[in-house]
N, C-alpha and C positions, 0 to 999 in steps of 0.2 A: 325669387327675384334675384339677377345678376344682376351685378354692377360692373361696368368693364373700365380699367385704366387707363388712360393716355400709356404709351409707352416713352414718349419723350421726356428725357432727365433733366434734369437745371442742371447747368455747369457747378463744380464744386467748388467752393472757396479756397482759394488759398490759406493754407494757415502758418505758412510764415508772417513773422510779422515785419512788414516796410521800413524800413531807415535803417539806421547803424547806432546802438546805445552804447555809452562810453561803460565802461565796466566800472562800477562804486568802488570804491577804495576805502577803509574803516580810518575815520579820522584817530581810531589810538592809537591803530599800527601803524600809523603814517609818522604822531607824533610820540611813538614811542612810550604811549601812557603806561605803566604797570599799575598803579593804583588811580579808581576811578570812585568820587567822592559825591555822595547823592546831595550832599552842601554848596557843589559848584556846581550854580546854576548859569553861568555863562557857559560853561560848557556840555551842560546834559539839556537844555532848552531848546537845543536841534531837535533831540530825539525825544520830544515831550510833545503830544499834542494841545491847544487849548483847554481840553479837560482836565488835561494830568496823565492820560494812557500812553503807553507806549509808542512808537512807530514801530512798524515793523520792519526785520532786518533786511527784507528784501527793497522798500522803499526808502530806506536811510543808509543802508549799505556798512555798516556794524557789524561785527562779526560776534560771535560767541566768545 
């Protein structure tokens, strides 16, 4: 038994992605943090989810 194909393709997606994303900037290097203190919770509460896990560095924009 043959089965024969269409030869007509779907267009391909584009895989750019649409709009213009501002580039994250790490709020230590911005303010110059050198020492960062798991006690100050006004400022690690960005990067803290609901549960207590991390954000990651690509959606909070943190560096290493």
């Amino acid at each position: 038994m043959v089965v024969t194909r269409n030869n007509i393709r779907k267009p391909k997606k584009d895989n750019k992605k649409s709009g213009f994303f501002k580039k994250r900037v790490c709020r230590f290097c911005m303010e110059k943090t050198e020492i960062i203190d798991y006690k100050d919770i006004n400022r690690i509460s960005k990067f803290i989810t609901e549960r207590g896990k991390i954000v990651p560095s690509r959606v909070s924009g943190a560096c290493a």
